[in-house]
C-alpha positions as semicolon CSV with decimal commas, in nm:
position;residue;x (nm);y (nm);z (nm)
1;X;1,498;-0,442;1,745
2;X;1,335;-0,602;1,498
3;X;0,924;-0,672;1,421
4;X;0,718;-0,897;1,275
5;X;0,494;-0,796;1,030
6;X;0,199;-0,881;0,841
7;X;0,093;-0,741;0,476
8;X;-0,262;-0,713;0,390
9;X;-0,326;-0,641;0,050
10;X;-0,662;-0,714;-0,218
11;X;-0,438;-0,856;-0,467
12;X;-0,062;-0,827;-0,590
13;X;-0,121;-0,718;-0,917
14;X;0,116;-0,465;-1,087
15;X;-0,045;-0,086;-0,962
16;X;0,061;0,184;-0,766
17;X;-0,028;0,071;-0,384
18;X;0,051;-0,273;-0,453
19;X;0,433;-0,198;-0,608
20;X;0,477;0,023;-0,275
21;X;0,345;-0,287;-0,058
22;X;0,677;-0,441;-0,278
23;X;0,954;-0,230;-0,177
24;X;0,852;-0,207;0,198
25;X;0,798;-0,546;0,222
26;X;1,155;-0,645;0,046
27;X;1,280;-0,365;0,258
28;X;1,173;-0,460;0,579
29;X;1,273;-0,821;0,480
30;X;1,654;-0,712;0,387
31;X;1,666;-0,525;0,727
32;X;1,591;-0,830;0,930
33;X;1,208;-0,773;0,986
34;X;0,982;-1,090;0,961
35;X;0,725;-1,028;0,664
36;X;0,435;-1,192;0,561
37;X;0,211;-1,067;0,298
38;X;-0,151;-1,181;0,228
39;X;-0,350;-1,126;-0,035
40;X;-0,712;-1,137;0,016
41;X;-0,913;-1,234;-0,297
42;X;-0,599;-1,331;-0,560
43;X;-0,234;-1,346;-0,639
44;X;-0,077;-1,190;-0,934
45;X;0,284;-1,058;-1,091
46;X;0,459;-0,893;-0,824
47;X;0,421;-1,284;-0,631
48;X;0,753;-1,322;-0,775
49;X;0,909;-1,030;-0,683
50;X;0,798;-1,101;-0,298
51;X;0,952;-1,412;-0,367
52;X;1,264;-1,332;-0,498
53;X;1,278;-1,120;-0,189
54;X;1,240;-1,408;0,077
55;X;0,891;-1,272;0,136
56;X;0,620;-1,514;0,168
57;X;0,306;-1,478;0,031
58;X;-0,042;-1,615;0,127
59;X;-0,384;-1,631;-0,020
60;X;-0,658;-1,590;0,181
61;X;-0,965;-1,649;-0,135
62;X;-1,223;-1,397;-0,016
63;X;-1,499;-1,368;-0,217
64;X;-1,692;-1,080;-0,126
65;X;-1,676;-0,824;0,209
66;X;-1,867;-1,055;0,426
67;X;-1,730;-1,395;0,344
68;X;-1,671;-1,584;0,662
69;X;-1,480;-1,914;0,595
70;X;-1,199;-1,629;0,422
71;X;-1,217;-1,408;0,755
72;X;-1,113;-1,770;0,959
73;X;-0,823;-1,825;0,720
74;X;-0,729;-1,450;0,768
75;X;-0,727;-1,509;1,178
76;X;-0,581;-1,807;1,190
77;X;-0,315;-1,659;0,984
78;X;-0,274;-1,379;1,205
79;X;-0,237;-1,641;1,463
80;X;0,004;-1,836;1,363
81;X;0,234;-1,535;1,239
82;X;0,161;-1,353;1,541
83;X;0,281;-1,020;1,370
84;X;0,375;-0,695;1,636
85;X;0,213;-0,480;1,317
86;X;-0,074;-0,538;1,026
87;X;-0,046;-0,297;0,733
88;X;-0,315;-0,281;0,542
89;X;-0,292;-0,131;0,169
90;X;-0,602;0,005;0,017
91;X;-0,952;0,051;0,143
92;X;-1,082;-0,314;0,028
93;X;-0,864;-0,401;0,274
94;X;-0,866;-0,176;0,580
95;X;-1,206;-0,338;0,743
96;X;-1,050;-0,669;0,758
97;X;-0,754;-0,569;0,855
98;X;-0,882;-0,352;1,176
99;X;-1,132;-0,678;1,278
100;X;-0,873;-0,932;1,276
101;X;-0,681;-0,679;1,467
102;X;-0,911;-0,671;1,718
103;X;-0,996;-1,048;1,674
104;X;-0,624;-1,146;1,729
105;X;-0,537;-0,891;1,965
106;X;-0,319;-0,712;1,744
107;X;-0,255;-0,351;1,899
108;X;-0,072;-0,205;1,648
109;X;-0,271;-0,114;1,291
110;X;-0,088;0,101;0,976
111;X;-0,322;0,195;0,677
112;X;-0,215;0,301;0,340
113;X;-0,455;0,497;0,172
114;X;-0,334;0,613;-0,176
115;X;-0,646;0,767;-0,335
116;X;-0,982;0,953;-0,231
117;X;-1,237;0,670;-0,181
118;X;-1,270;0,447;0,124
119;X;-1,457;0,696;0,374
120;X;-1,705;0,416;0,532
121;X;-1,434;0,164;0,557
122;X;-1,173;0,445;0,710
123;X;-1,432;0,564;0,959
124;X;-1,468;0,197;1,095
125;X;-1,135;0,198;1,118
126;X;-1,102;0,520;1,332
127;X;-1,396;0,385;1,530
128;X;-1,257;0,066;1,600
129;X;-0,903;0,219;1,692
130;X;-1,120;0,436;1,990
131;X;-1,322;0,200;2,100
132;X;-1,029;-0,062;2,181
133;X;-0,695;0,137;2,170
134;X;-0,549;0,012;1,887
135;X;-0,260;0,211;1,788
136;X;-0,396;0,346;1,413
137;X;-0,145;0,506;1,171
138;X;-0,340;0,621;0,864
139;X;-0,023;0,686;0,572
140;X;-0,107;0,889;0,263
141;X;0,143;0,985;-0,012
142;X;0,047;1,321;0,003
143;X;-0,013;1,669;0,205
144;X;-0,336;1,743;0,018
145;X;-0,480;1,358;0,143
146;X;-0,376;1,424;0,481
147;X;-0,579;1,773;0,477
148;X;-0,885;1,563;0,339
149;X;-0,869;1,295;0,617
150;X;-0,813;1,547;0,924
151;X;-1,122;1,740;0,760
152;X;-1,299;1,433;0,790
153;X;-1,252;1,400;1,164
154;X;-0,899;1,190;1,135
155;X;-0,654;1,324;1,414
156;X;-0,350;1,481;1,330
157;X;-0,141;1,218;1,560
158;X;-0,295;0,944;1,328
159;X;-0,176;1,064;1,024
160;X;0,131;1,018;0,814
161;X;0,236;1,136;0,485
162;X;0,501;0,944;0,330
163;X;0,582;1,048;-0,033
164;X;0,568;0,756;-0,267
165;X;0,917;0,589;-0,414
166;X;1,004;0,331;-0,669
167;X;1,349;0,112;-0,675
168;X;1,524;0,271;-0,968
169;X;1,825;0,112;-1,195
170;X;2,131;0,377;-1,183
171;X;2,031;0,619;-1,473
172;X;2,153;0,620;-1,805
173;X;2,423;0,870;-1,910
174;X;2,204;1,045;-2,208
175;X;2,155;1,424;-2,218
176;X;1,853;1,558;-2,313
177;X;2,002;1,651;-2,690
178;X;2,037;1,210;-2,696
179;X;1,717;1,128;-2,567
180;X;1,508;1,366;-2,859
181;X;1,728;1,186;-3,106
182;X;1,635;0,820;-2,947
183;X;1,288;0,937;-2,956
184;X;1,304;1,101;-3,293
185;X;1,193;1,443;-3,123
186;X;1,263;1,824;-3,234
187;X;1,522;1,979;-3,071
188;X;1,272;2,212;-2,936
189;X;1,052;1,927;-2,758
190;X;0,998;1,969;-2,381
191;X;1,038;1,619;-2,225
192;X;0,835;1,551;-1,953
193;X;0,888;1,253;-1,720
194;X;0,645;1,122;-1,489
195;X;0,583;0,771;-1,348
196;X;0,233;0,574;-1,276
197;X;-0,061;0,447;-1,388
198;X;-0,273;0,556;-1,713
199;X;-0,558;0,613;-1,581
200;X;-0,799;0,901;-1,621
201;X;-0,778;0,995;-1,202
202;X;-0,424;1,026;-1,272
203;X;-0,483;1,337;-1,480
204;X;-0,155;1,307;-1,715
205;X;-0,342;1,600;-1,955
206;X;-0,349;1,844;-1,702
207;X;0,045;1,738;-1,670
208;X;0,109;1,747;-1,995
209;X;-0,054;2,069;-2,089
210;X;0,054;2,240;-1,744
């Protein structure tokens, strides 16, 4: 069986939700899904990659939350795609994502949530999946973000965890001895790999120094 689904994004620049939003979308494409993704206030690099995929892209131009000519294009995207699933990624998006839901008569909702922030617009969300039985997956990337959310009133049957993954090339055939001599290390350096953004959330000191 196959579904039809529509992306909801902020913006397809190169980051950590956004590079997820990637993989599942080429993914779902490959596997004969039909996949649309729309990016709410702008476009950016990983356009390409969507469209080296077969993945369309659209841009909705919202400027601001409450911006109402970008909430028409949104529905009468939704309309015309008429997906069986919207998946939201991040909390700028989740709001609009659950209203055109319930606009459109969507019934099935998936959020990603990859960080901390986006109580208010989460709570809507929850709200607006009781009040008209919209079926509401909330996905996090980890165990300790599922514990926050079901402290926060989210229901166990509403949440996901679903571990993060990149598409890797096959790895190089270096030992560790060869990669200290690429990187002009002692033979005594510890190497430590690890894979996302540099940013000061991400805590790569406590990583490094662990």
């Amino acid at each position: 069986m196959t579904h039809r689904i529509l992306h909801l994004v902020p913006a397809l620049e190169p980051a950590g939700a956004q590079r997820q939003l990637v993989a599942v979308a080429a993914g779902a494409a490959r596997a004969g899904h039909s996949v649309c993704v729309a990016a709410l206030d702008r476009l950016g690099d990983l356009e390409r990659e969507l469209a080296d995929a077969g993945v369309p892209v659209e841009l909705i131009g919202r400027y601001g939350r409450f911006d109402v000519p970008a909430f028409s294009r949104l529905t009468r995207l939704v309309r015309r795609f008429r997906p069986d699933v919207l998946h939201s990624w991040r909390a700028e998006s989740h709001h609009w994502t659950c209203a055109a839901a319930l606009r459109c008569g969507v019934r099935r909702v998936v959020l990603t949530q990859h960080r901390p922030e986006g109580r208010t617009r989460l709570t809507f969300a929850r709200w607006a999946a009781e009040r008209a039985g919209l079926a509401v997956k909330l996905v996090v990337n980890a165990q300790a973000d599922a514990l926050r959310w079901r402290r926060q009133g989210w229901p166990d049957s509403m949440v996901e965890v679903i571990p993060g993954g990149v598409s890797a090339p096959a790895p190089l055939p270096l030992t560790p001895a060869q990669v200290r001599d690429q990187l002009a290390l002692p033979a005594t350096a510890r190497l430590i790999v690890g894979i996302g953004e540099l940013r000061r959330t991400k805590r790569w000191k406590d990583a490094i120094w662990a």
